[in-house]
N, C-alpha and C positions, 0 to 999 in steps of 0.2 A: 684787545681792549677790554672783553666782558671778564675776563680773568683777573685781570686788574684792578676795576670797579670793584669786582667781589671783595677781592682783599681790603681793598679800601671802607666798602662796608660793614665786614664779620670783623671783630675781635681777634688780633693774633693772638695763638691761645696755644702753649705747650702742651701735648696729649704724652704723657707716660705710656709706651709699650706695654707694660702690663697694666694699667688701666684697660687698654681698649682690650685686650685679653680677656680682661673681667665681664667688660659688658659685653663679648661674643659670646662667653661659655654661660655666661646666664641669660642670656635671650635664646643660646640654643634649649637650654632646660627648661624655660618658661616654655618655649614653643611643644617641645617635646612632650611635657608634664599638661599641656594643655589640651594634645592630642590623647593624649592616656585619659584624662580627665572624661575627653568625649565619647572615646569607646566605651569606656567603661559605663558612662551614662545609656550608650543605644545598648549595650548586654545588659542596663538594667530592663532598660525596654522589652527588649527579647523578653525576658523570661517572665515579665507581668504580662504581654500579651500571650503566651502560650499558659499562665494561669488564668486569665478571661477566658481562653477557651476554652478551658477545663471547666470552669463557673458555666458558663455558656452552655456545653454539652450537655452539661450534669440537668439545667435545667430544661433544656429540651426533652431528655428522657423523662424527666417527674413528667410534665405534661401528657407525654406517651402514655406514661403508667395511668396516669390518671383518667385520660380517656377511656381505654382501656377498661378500666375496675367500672365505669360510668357506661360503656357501649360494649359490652361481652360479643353482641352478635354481631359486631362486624366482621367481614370477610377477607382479610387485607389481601390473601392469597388471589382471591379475583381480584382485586383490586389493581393489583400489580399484573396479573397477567393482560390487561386490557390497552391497547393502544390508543393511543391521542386520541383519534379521530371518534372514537367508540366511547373511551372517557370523557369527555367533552358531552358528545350526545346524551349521555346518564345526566352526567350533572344538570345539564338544559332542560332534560322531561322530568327531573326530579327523584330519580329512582336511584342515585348516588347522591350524599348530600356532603357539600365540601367540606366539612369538617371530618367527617370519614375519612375522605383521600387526603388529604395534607398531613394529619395523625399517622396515616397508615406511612406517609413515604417519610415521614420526620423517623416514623421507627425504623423503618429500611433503609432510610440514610446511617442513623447512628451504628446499623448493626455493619454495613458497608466500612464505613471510617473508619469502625472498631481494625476491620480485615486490613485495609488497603493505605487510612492518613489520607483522607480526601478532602474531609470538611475544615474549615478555617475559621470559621462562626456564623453562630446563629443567631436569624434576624426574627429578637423576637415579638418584634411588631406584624407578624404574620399571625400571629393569633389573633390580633386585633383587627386585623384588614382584613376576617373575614366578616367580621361584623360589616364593614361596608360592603364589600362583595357581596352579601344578603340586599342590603337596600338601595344596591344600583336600580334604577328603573328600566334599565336595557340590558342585557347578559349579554356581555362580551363576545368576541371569541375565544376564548380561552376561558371562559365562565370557572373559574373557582379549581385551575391547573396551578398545582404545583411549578415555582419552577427555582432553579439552583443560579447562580452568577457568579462570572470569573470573579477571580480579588480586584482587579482595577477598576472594575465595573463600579459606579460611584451608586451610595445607598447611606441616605442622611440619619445620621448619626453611627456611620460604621467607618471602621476607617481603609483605606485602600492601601497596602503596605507594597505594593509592586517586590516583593520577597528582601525587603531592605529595611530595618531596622531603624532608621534615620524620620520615618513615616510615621513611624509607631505613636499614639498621643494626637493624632491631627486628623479627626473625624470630619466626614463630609458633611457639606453643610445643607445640600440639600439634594434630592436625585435627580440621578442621572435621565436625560429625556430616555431615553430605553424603559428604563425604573417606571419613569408616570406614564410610559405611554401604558405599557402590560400590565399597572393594574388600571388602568381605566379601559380595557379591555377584559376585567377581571381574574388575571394570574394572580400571583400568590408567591413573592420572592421569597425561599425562608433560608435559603444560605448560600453561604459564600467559599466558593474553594479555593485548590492551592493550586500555586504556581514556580516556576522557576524563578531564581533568583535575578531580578531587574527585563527580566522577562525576554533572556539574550539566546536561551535553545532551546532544546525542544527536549529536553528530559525533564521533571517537575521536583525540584529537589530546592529547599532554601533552609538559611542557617533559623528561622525561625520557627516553622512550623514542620521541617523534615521531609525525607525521603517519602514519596507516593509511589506507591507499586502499582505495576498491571492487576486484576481483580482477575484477568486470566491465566496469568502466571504469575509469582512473587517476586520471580527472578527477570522479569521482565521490565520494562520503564512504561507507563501509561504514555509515553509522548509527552509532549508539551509544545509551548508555554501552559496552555490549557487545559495539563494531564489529571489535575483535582478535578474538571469536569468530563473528560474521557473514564475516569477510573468511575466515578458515582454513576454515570449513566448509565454504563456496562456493566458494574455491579446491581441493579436495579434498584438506587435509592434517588433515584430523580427521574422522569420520564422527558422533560424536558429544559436544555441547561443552553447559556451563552458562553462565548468565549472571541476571543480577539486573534486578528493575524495581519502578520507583516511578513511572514515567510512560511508560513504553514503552520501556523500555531492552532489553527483547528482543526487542518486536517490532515493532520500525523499525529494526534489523540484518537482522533478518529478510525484514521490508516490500523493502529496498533491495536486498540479497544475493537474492532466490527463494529462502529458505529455509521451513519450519517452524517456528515458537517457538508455545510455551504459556506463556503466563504465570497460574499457580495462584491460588489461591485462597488470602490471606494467612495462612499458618502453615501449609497440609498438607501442604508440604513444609521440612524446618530449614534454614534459610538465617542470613545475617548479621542482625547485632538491627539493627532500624529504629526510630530516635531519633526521626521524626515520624509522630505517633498519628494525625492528620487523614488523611495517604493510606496508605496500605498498599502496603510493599515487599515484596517476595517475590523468591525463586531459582524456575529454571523452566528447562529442557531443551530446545535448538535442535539440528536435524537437518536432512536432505534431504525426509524424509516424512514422515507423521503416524505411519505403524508405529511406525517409530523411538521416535517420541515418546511412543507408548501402551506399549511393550517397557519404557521408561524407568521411564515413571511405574510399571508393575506391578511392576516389582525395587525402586524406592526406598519403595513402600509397602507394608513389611513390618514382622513385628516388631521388627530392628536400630533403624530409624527411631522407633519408637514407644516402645521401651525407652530410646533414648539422648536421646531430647528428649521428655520427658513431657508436654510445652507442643503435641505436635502430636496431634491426633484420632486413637483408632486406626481408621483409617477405611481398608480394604484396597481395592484397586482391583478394581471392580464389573465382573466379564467382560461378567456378562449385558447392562447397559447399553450396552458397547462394542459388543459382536456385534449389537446388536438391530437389526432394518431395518424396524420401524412407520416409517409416514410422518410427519414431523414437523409442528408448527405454527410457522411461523418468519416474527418480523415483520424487518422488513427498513427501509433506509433509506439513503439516498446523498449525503447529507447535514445536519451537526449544527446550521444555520442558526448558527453561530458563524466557521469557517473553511471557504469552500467548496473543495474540494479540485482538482488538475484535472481536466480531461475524463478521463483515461483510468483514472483512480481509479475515479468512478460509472460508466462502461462495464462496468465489470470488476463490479462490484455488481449492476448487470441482467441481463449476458450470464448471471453465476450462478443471478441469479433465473428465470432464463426454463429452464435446465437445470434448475433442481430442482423446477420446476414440472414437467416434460416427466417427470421421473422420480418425480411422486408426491407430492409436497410440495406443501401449504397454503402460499402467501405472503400474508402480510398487511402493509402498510404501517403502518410502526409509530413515531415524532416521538418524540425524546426530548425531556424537557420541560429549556428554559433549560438551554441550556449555555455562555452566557455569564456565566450568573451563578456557574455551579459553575465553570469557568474561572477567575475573579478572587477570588471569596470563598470556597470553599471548598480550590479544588485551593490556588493562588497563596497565598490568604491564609496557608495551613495548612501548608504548605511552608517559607513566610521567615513565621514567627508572630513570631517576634522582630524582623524587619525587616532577614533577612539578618545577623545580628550574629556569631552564630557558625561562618557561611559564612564573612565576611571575616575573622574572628579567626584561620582557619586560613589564610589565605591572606595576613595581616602580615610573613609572612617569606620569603615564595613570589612568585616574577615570573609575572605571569597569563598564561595561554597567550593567544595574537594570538588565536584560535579563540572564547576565552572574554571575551576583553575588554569586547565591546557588552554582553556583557548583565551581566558586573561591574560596567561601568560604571555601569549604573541602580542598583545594589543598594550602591554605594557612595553613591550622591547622600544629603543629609541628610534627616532628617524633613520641615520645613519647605519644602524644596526640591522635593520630589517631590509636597507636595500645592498648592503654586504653579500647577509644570508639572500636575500634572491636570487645575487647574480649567481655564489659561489652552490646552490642546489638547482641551479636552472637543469646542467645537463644530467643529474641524476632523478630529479623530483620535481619537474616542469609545473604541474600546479601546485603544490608549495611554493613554487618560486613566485607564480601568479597569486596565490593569495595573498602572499608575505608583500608584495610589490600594491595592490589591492587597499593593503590596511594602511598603509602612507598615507593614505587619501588625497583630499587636494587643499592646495595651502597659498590659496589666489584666487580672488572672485572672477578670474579670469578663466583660470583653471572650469571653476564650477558652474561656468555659463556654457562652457563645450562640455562639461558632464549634463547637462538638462538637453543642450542641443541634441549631443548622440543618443540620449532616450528615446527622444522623439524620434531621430530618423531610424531607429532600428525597432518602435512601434509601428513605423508604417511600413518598413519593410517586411515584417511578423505580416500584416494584414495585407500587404499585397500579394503575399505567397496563400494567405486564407480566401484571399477572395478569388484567386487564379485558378481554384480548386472548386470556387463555387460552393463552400464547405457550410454545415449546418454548426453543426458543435465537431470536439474534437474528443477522440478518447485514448488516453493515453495514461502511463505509468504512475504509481505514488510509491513513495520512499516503505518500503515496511519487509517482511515484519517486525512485529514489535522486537527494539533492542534489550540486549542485554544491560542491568543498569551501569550506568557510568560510563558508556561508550558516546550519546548521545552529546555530549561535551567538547568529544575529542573528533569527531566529524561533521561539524559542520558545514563542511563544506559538500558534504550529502546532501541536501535539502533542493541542488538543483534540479528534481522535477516537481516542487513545489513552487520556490522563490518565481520563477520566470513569471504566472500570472500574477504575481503581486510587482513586479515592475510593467507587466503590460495592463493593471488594473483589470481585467478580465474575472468574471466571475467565474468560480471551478467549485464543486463537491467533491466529496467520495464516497463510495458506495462498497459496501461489501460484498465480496461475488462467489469464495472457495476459500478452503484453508491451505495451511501448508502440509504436503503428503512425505511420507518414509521416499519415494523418486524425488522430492524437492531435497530433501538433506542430502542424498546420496548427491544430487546433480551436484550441490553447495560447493562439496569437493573438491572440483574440480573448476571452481570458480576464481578467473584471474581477472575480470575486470577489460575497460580499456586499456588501463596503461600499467598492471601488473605493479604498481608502488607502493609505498606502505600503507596508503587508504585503502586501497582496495582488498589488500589484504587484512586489514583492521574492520572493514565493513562485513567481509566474509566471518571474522571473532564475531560480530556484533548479534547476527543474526541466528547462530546457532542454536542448537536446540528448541525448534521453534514449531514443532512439529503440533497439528493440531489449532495450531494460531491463525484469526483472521488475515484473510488477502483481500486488498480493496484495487479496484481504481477509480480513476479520476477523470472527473467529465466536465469540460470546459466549452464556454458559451461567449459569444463578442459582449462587450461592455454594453451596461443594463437592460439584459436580456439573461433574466434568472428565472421568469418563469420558463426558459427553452432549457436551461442548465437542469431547473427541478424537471420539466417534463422527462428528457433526457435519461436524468438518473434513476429517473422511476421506471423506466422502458430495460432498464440493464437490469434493476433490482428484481424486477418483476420476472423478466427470462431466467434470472440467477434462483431464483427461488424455484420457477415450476423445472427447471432442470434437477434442481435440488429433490424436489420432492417427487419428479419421475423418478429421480433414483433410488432412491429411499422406497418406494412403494414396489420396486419391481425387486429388490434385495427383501421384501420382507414377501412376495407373492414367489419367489422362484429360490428358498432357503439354500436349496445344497450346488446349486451355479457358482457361489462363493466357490467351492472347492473346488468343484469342476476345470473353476480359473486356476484355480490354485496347483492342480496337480496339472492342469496343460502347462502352468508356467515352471513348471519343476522339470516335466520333462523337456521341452525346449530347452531349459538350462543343460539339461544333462548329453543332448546331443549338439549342443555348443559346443562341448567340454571335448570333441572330438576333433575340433576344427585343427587345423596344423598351428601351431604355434606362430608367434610373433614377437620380433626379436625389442620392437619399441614397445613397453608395459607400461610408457603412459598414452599408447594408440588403442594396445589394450584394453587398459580401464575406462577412457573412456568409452570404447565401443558397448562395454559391457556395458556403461550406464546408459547409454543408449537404449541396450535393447531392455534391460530392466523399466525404465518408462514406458515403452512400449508394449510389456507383456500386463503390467499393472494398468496400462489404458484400456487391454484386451479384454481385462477382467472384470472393471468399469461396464467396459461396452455387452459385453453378457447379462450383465444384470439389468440394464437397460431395453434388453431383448428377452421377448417371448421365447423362452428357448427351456422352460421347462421340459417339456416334455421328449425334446432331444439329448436333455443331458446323459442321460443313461447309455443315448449310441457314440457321444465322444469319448467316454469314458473306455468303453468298446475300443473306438477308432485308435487312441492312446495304445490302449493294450495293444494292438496288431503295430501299432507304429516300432514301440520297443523290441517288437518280435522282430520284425523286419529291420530293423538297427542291427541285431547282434547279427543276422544272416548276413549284413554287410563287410561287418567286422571281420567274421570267417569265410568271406569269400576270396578278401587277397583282395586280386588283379580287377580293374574297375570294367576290363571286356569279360569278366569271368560274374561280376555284380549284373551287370546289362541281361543274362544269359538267367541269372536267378529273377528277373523280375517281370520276364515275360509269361510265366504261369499268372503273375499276379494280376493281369491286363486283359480285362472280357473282351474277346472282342466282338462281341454283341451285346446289342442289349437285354436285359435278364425279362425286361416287358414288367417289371413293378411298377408301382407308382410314383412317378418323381416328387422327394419332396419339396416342401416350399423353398422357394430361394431368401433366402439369409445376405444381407448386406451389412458390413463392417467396415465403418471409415475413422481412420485414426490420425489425428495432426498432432507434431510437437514440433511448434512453431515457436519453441522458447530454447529450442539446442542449439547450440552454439554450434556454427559451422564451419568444417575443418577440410583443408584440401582435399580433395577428393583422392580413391584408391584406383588403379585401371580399372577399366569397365573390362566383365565377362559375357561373352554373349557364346549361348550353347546352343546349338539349332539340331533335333533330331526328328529324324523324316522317315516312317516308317511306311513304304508301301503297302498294297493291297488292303490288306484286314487290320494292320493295327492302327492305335489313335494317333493324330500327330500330335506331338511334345514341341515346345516353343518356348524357350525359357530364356528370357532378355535382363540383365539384373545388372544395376549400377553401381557400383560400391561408392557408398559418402557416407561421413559420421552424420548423418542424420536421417529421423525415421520417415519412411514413406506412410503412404494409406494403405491401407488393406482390406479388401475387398473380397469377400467369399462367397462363394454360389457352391451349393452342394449338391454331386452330380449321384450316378448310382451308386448301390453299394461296389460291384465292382470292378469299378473303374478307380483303378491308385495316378497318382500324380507324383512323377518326379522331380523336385525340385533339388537348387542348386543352392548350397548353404555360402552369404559369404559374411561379411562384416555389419550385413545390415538385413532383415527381413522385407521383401519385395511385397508388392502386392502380389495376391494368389485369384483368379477366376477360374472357375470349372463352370462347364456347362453344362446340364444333365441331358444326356444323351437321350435320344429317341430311338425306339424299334427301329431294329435293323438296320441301325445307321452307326457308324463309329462317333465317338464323341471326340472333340478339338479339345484339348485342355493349355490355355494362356496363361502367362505367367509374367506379367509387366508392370514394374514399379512406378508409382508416381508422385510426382513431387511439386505439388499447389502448395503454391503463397509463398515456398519457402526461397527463398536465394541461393544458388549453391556454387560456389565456385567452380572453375573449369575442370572438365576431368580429364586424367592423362588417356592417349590412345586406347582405342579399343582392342581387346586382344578376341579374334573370333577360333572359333572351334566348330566346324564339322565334321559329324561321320561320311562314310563313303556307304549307300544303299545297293543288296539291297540289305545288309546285315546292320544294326544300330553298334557303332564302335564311336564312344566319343572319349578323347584325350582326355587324359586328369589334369584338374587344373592344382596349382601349390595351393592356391586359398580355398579349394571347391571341397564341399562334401555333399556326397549323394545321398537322400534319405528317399525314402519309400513312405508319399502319406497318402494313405487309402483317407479317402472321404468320406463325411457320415452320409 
């Protein structure tokens, strides 16, 4: 019937075929010519705002200059080496005056950008705003600090370009509460940096203002979203910068640069509004130090903050918490069984554990439950819900940065397309398959009522497992080190040991605690990952060459409880530094111990090289990387000990060891070795002085653990007069502790060489008594899987005859 009517009302009207031909092929041209029309409109954009910033720069520097030519005796050298808490102090007693420091960091910023492509523009109404910072009647806290702001961060009359070109021409109209609260606290915003394009990973690269490099490498990525504020920090042209996260956007600039970031706890501090409910984005403060960070957070949480954004808690920064030094409960963990991170990530997680143990702290191991699932259905899902649609709608008129391409590219494929490719990579590329299934998103408000439900309940599942542990904070792993550029793009799906607190809203930092060592690149090697797939092995590209680069972790705290997160971090930062600096001061008080490590670990090496061969060379090489961690921890651990003045008898000890190697070699038959080593064996005591006993404990708690080899156990029992020998040793690719006590001069020690070095105790013998000397490996903290049967070997007394074993080799080490 309504088809009928219609006729009866429209005009029957002949349409010529090639008419309606006409009007498709030029409404496709109009459309077409209209999108040409617009790109080319935002590439005119582009390139007049990267001439404002050219204008922009240029006039920032006259002012440097001119300062300058007007203030000769400022000191910027001091100026720059002073931290917050100390700068801050100067400026309040008067004896730094802010015009000094903001000149001094405008020139360290310019000379920074020049290096690295940090700065994005300069706000130069910071000249002007120190005029009011002079006639505040109350100085702030942050009295007349410098400070730098991501791009989104709003600042009236600049514009916010979220790395898109479409933004360009549409200045803010007025600031951001962050903006008014800091300076009416008296900071001093004077620029703005770069970020990644629409602000979707974590490398710092957009088609307008270009590639940001690490300030520690070239070849590096600063991280991102926030790598313009990672790169100037680290560089030292900003002392204190913001930046934003929804998945680790502040701290994987952080992770990669050696900086400090916090990232809050979603709304206690006002930041930009975040359009997706499933993760939580928040603003958060990156520094040099945790002070810094804690100095931060007490001035921005004030009444200004609490008045102008009534959406945030008035929740004031808790001193007592900060200052407190009860010992904590802190579970811990080195990996999210979803992305295994590399070697020198989990290193940097034990070496911490083991310090905060020494200094008083509970570690408890602590597994977070499925983070592959929260990975794909909760972070992924909940992020592109739409299925990426309004990602790509801002990006129709935008040429995608090379940076961002791979992973545009998935987010572009169809519906239908993407769950093809899922099913048909499932059983080769299992999370590919999940992430590809992930970017579908949900396409029913029915659907996205059981995406919010399962956040929740796998939020209080997360906290039922935290409070069953009774746990204070947690400390675990961050994604780094810093990538190679352009890898950042194509792994995203890396970020799972950041993302998780930004879908459980939990406040987390990082902190920097060690670099990466010549044993971290060797371990890399042999790096497969959990699931050995292309990621894994594209994360292994990512990180190479990285030697010398900061290693952070990450310290996590229950929602709005950031002054326990900053306490926290500052108890890691604090142990990480005086370890740092024991070392440093016993390497420059005991010079030639360097070597000493150095030719013990040569020789080791070289009476490795004797071991019987092994037919598997990738059992091998790993072993060997094994004990190379382990001779370079040795070397470590010497320079950490008072062992000056014994260097000179190991270097002795070495020499007679070598001797005693080749007497083995030409002795043949292993009853016929036994027979040469009894001259070497006092069997009394000589009645010298014993000297001090020496302890040496060594963990790597970051080797990956491989089936165990048979255990050796060699038991020799010498009656009457000579020492008994006890020598129990476990073969597993990984290293035990070791342990040294030095006994007389002589008295030698036989031990048993096999795929891994045992712990060694000597006892130092007493007049007229024989000495015991023990030889038993041990293995704290570590897990090791089961080992095959024992295979035992006795001699028959009262003559010492002990059977060769195929992996064993006998070495003669006289003690210093």
């Amino acid at each position: 019937m309504i088809p009928e009517k219609m006729r009866q009302l429209l005009p029957e009207v002949e349409l010529d075929p090639s008419v309606i031909s006409v009007l498709l092929c030029s409404s496709t041209v109009a459309f077409l010519g209209l999108k040409w029309m617009v790109k080319k409109l935002v590439q005119q954009k582009m390139q007049e705002a990267r001439r404002n910033r050219v204008r922009a720069l240029g006039q920032m520097e006259e002012a440097v200059q001119q300062f300058k030519q007007e203030n000769p005796e400022v000191q910027a050298s001091r100026i720059l080496s002073l931290p917050l808490i100390e700068l801050v102090k100067k400026l309040k007693e008067g004896s730094l005056s802010p015009e000094s420091v903001l000149y001094t960091y405008m020139d360290k910023a310019l000379e920074v950008n020049q290096d690295v492509n940090c700065v994005t523009d300069f706000i130069q109404e910071c000249v002007h705003l120190l005029q009011e910072v002079r006639t505040q009647k109350k100085k702030g806290s942050l009295y007349g600090v410098p400070v730098s702001i991501k791009d989104p961060i709003g600042y009236e009359g600049h514009v916010s370009t979220c790395g898109l070109g479409q933004y360009l021409g549409y200045p803010e109209q007025e600031d951001s509460v962050l903006v008014k609260v800091l300076k009416n606290q008296g900071a001093i915003p004077f620029v703005k940096t770069n970020i990644s394009q629409c602000l979707i990973n974590y490398d710092c690269s957009n088609l307008i203002f270009g590639q940001t490099v690490n300030p520690l490498n070239h070849k590096k990525s600063p991280g991102g979203s926030s790598g313009g504020e990672g790169a100037l920090i680290a560089g030292g042209g900003s002392i204190l910068g913001f930046g934003t996260d929804i998945g680790g956007s502040i701290r994987l600039p952080s992770s990669f640069c050696g900086l400090c970031g916090l990232k809050p706890t979603g709304n206690r501090l006002s930041g930009p509004v975040s359009y997706v409910q499933t993760v939580t984005g928040m603003v958060g403060p990156m520094a040099r130090d945790v002070d810094s960070l804690a100095l931060c957070m007490r001035a921005l949480l004030c009444d200004d903050m609490f008045r102008l954004d009534p959406t945030v808690p008035p929740l004031p920064f808790n001193e007592k918490v900060y200052s407190s030094s009860t010992p904590l409960r802190i579970g811990y963990y080195d990996t999210d069984g979803y992305f295994l991170l590399p070697p020198c990530m989990r290193r940097a997680v034990h070496e911490t554990r083991m310090l905060l143990q020494e200094a008083g702290h509970m570690l408890i191991p602590f597994i977070p439950p499925r983070i592959d699932y929260v990975m794909n259905e909760l972070f992924m899902k909940g992020l592109f819900a739409d299925g990426g649609a309004a990602l790509l709608e801002k990006l129709e008129l935008e040429t995608v940065d090379p940076n961002s391409c791979s992973q545009i590219n998935c987010y572009k494929l169809p519906f239908l397309l993407k769950k093809i490719l899922a099913f048909l990579t499932k059983p080769l590329f299992p999370r590919f398959s999940s992430y590809l299934n992930a970017l579908c998103g949900v396409w029913s408000p029915k659907e996205f009522s059981k995406l919010h439900a399962a956040l929740m309940i796998y939020r209080r599942e997360f906290l039922s497992r935290w409070r069953d542990l009774d746990l204070d904070v947690v400390l675990c792993p961050v994604l780094g080190p810093a990538f190679t550029l352009g890898y950042p793009g194509r792994l995203i799906a890396a970020v799972s040991s950041t993302m998780l607190y930004n879908v459980l809203n939990f406040p987390a930092g990082v902190v920097p605690v060690t670099t990466v060592t010549e044993a971290d690149e060797e371990n890399l090697k042999h790096y497969t990952g959990h699931y050995d797939d292309p990621w894994d092995r594209r994360l292994r590209q990512a990180v190479e060459g990285a030697v010398g680069l900061p290693v952070a972790v990450q310290c996590v705290a229950l929602p709005w409880q950031e002054e326990l997160c900053l306490r926290f971090m500052k108890e890691v930062e604090r142990l990480a530094q005086r370890q740092k600096k024991q070392t440093e001061d016993n390497l420059q008080h005991g010079g030639s111990q360097a070597d000493a490590g150095r030719d013990l670990q040569n020789d080791v090496q070289r009476a490795l090289s004797h071991t019987a061969g092994q037919s598997d060379m990738q059992a091998q090489a790993s072993r060997t990387t094994v004990q190379t961690n382990m001779l370079m921890d040795v070397q470590r651990t010497l320079a950490q000990t008072d062992l000056a003045a014994d260097v000179q008898s190991v270097v002795q000890t070495e020499a007679s060891l070598m001797t005693l190697q080749t007497d083995v070699q030409k002795t043949g038959p292993q009853t016929d070795l036994l027979a040469d080593l009894q001259p070497h064996v006092s069997p009394q005591s000589s009645g010298l002085d014993v000297q001090p006993d020496v302890q040496t404990q060594l963990t790597h708690p970051d080797s990956e653990t491989m089936p165990c080899q048979p255990d050796v156990q060699t038991q020799l029992i010498q009656p009457d007069v000579q020492p008994d020998v006890q020598t129990k040793l476990t073969q597993c690719d990984m290293q035990p502790d070791v342990q040294t006590q030095p006994s007389q001069p002589d008295v030698q020690t036989q031990l048993t060489q096999c795929d891994m070095q045992p712990d060694v105790q000597t006892q130092p013998s007493q007049p007229d008594v024989q000495p015991d000397v023990q030889t038993q490996p041990t293995h704290p903290d570590i897990e090791t899987q089961p080992c095959q049967p024992d295979v035992q070997t006795q001699p028959t007394p009262p003559d010492i005859e002990t059977q060769p074993s195929h992996h064993d080799m006998q070495t003669n080490v006289p003690t210093a």
